[in-house]
C-alpha positions as CSV (number, residue, x, y, z in Angstrom):
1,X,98.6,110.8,128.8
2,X,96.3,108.5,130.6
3,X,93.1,107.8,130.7
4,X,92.3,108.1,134.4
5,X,93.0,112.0,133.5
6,X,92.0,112.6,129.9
7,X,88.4,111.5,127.8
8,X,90.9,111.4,124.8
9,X,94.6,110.0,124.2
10,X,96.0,111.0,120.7
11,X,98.3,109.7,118.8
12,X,102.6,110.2,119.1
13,X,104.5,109.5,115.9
14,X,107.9,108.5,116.5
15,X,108.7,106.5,113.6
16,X,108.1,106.2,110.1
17,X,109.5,104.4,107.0
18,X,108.6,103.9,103.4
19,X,109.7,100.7,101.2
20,X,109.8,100.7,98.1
21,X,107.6,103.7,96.7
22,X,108.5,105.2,93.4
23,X,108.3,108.6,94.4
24,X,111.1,108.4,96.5
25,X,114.4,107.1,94.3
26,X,117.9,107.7,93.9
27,X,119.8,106.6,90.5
28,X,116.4,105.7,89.6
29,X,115.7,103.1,91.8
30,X,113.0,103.2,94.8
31,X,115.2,103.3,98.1
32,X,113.7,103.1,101.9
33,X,113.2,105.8,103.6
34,X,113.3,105.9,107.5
35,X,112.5,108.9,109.1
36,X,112.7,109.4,113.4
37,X,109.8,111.9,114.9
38,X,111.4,114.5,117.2
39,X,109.3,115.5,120.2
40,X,108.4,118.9,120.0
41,X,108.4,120.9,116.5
42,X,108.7,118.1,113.3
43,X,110.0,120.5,110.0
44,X,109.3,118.7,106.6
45,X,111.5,121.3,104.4
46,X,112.1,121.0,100.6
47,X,111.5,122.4,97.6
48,X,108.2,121.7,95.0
49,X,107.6,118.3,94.1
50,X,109.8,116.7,96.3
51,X,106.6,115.1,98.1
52,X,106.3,116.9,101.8
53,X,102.5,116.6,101.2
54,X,102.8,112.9,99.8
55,X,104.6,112.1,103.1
56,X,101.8,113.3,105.2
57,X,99.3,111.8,103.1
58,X,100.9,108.9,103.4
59,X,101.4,108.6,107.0
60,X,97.8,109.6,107.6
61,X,97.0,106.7,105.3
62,X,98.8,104.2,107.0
63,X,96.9,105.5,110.4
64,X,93.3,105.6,109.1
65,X,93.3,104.3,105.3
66,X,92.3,107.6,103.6
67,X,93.8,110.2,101.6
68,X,91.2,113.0,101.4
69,X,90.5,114.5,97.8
70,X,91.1,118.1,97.9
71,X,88.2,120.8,97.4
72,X,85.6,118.1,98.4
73,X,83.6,119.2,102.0
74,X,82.9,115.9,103.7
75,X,82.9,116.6,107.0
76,X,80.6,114.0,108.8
77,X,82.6,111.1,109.9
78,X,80.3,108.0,108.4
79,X,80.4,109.7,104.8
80,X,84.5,110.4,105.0
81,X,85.6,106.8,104.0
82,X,82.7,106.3,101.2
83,X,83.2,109.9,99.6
84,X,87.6,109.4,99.5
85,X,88.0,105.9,98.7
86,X,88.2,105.6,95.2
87,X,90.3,108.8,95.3
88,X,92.6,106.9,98.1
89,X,93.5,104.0,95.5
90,X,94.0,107.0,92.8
91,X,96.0,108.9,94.5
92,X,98.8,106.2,95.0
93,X,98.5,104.9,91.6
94,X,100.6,107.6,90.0
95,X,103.0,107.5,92.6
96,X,103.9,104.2,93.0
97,X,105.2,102.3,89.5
98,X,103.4,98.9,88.6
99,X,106.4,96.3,89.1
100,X,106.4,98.2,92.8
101,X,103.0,98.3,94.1
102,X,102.5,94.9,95.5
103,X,105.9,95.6,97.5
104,X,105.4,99.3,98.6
105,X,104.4,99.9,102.4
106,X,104.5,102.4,104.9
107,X,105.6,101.4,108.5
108,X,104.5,103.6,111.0
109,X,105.6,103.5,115.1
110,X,103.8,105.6,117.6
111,X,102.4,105.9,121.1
112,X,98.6,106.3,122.4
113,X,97.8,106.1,125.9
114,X,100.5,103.9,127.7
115,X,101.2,101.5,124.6
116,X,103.1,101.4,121.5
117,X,101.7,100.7,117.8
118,X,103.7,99.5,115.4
119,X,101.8,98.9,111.8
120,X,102.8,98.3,108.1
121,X,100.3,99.1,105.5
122,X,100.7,98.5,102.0
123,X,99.2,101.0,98.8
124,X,97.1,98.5,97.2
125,X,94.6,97.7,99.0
126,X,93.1,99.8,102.0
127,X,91.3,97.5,103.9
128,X,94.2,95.5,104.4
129,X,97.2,95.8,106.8
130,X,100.0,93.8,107.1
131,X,101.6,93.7,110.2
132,X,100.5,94.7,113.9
133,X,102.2,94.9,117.3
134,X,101.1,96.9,120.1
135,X,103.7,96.4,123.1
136,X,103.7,98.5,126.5
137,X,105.7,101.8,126.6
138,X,107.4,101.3,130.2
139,X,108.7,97.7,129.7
140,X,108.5,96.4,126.7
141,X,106.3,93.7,126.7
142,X,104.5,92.9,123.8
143,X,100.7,92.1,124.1
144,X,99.7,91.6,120.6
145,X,101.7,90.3,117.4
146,X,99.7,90.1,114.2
147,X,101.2,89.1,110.7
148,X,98.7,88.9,107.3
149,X,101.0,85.7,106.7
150,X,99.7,84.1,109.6
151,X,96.3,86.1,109.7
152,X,93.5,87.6,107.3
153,X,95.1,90.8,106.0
154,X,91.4,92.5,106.4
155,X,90.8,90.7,109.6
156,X,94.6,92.3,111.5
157,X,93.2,95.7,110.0
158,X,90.0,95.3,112.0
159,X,92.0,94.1,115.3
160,X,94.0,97.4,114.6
161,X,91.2,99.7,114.1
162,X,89.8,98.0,117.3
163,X,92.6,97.9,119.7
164,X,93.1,102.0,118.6
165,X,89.7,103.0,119.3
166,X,90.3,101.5,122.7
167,X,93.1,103.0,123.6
168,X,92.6,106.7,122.0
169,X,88.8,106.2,124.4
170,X,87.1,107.4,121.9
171,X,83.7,105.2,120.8
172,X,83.9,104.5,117.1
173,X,87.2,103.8,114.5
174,X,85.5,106.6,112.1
175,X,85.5,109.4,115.0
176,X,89.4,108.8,115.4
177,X,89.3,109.5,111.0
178,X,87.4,112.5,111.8
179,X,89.8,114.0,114.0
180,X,93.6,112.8,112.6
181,X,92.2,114.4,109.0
182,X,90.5,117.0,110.0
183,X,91.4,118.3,113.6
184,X,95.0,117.5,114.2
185,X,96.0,117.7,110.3
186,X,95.8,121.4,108.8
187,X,97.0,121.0,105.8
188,X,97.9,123.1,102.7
189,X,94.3,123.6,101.3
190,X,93.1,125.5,104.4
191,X,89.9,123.8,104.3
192,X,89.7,122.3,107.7
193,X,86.7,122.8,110.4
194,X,87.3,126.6,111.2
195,X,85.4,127.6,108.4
196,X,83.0,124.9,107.9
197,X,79.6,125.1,110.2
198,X,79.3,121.4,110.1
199,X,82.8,120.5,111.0
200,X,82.8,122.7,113.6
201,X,79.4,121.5,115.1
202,X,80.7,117.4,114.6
203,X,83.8,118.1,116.2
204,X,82.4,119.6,119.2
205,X,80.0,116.8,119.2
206,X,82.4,114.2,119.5
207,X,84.7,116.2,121.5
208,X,82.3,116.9,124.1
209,X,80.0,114.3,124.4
210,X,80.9,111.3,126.3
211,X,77.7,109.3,125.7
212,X,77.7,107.3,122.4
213,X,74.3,107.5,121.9
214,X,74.1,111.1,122.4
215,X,76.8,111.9,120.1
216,X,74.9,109.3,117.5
217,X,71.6,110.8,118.4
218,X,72.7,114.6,117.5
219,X,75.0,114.1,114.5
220,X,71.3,112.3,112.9
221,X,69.5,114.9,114.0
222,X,71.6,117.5,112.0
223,X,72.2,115.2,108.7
224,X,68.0,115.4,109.0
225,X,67.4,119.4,109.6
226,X,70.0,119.7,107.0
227,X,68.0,117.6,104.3
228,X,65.0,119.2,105.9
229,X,66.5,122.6,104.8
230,X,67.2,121.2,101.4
231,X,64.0,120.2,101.1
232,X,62.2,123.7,101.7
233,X,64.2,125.6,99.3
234,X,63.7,122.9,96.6
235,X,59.7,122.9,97.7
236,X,59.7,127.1,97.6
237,X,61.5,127.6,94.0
238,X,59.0,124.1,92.8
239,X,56.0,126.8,93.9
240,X,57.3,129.8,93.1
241,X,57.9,128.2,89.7
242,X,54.4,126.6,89.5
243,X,52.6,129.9,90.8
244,X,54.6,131.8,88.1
245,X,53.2,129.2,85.6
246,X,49.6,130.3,87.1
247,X,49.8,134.0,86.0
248,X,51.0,133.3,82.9
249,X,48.1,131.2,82.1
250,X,46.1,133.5,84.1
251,X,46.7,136.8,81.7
252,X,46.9,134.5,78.3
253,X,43.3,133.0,79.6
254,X,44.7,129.5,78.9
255,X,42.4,126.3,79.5
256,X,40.6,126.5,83.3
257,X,41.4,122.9,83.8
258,X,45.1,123.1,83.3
259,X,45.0,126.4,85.7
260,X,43.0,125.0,88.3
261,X,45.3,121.7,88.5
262,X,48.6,123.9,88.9
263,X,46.9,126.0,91.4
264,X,46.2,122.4,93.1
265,X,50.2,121.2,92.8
266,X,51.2,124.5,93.8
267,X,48.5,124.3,97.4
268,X,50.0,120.6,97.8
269,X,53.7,121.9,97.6
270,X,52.8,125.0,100.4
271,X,51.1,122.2,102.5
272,X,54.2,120.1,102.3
273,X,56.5,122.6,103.2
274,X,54.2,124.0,105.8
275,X,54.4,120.0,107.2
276,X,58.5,119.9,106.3
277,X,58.8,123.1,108.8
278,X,57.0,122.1,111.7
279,X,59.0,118.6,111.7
280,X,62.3,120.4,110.9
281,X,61.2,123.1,114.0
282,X,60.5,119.8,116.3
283,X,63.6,118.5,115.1
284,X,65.8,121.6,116.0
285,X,64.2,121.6,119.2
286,X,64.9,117.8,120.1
287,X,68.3,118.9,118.9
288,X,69.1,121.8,121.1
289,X,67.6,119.8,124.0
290,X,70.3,117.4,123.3
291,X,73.1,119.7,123.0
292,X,71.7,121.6,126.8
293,X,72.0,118.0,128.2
294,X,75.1,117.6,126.9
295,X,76.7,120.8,128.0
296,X,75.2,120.1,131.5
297,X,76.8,116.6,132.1
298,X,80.4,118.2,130.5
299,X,80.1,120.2,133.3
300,X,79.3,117.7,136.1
301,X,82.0,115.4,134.3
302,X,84.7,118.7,135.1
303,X,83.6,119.6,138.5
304,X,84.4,115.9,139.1
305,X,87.5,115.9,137.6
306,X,88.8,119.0,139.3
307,X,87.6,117.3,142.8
308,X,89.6,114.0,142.0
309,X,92.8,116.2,140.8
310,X,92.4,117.9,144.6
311,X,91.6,114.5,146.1
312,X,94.4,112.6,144.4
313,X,97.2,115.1,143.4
């Protein structure tokens, strides 16, 4: 793929190898394993417990530092590293023994647009990575070498996350999380974005939408009708509570003051949702305004792509 023909380049695993995890032994010690990436159909085979899903954990780890927890929806991509990353440093902890977590890694090789990756992560710390070359496909040549020896551990994992984003085309690091956990892994939980609403409408979001701002502007603009939602079902059981509270006190012909300052509360909660649905109706109709815009310019962006396919082909 290139990126004179596609918005997006993903990702092409050719190469991966573990050092020194726990998980994987033989006579009881931890042994390296190296595994090659055929093109085409990949199969992962073995019986339970053997750690297939550990292995793809792990290499989505070593692309994006995460290891989602399973059963928790987080589907917008700013809340997917704050909501998994104490369970990321969990989840290796029983899997990788104390006298060999400062030594495990995973080494992961693959291709994006026209370059090769090559990156070595290690289990203990997330932020960090350890090693980073990115070379050209065709010849060879390497245009960046990065080593946490020479470099700020934290500081190569930024020049990775960087140099990625650029080449994949897409505008932020956390989109590219988005879509290698959610979109192009499908895992054994069956809890991906076909049957989420909100996945769904982030993906297409991102997928579509070429302008950052746009993309910025819409994903904000649901996070706020979706607390605006919240808000009106909390604000209609608060006054369907309080105007409960009214008829008792009504039919017992409890003190007039304590009536008459829960009929207030309950007039000040219908005025505030009244107020929460006209913003939340403004809101939706900013949004869809945004999403008609958007579908618009995808269109212009294909006709022009089909024309420069007949110009240049």
């Amino acid at each position: 793929m290139t990126s004179k023909k596609n918005i997006y380049n993903f990702i092409n695993i050719k190469e991966v190898t573990f050092r020194n995890f726990s998980l994987y032994t033989k006579n009881g010690e931890a042994i390296n394993v190296e595994e090659e990436i055929n093109d085409g159909v990949y199969c992962l085979a073995g019986a339970n417990g053997l750690g297939k899903t550990t292995f793809l954990n792990a290499i989505n780890y070593g692309l994006t530092s995460i290891v989602l927890e399973s059963n928790k929806s987080v589907f917008s991509p700013s809340e997917i590293v704050k909501a998994n990353k104490e369970y990321t440093i969990r989840y290796f902890t029983g899997r990788i023994k104390a006298e060999d977590e400062n030594k495990a890694e995973i080494e992961i090789l693959f291709t994006v647009n026209d370059k090769n990756f090559r990156i070595i992560r290690g289990f203990t710390n997330r932020e960090e990575l350890k090693f980073l070359q990115i070379s050209k496909v065709e010849s060879g040549e390497i245009i960046l070498s990065l080593d946490a020896h020479e470099l700020d551990a934290k500081k190569v994992n930024l020049k990775y996350e960087q140099a990625l984003t650029k080449e994949v085309g897409i505008s932020k690091f956390e989109y590219f999380v988005f879509f290698q956990l959610y979109v192009l892994t499908f895992d054994e939980h069956r809890r991906m974005i076909f049957w989420d609403e909100r996945a769904s409408t982030n993906t297409l979001l991102i997928a579509f939408n070429h302008d950052l701002d746009d993309t910025e502007r819409s994903l904000s603009l649901k996070r706020k009708m979706e607390k605006l939602e919240s808000d009106g079902r909390n604000a209609r059981w608060q006054a369907t509570q309080i105007q409960n509270q009214i008829r008792k006190l009504q039919s017992a012909e409890i003190d007039e003051q304590e009536t008459e300052q829960l009929r207030e509360e309950y007039e000040e909660l219908l005025a505030d949702l009244d107020e929460s649905e006209k913003t939340y109706r403004n809101i939706e109709t900013e949004y869809d305004t945004l999403l008609k815009r958007q579908n618009i310019l995808n269109s212009s962006i294909l006709e022009l792509k089909i024309e420069y396919r007949k110009l240049f082909s």
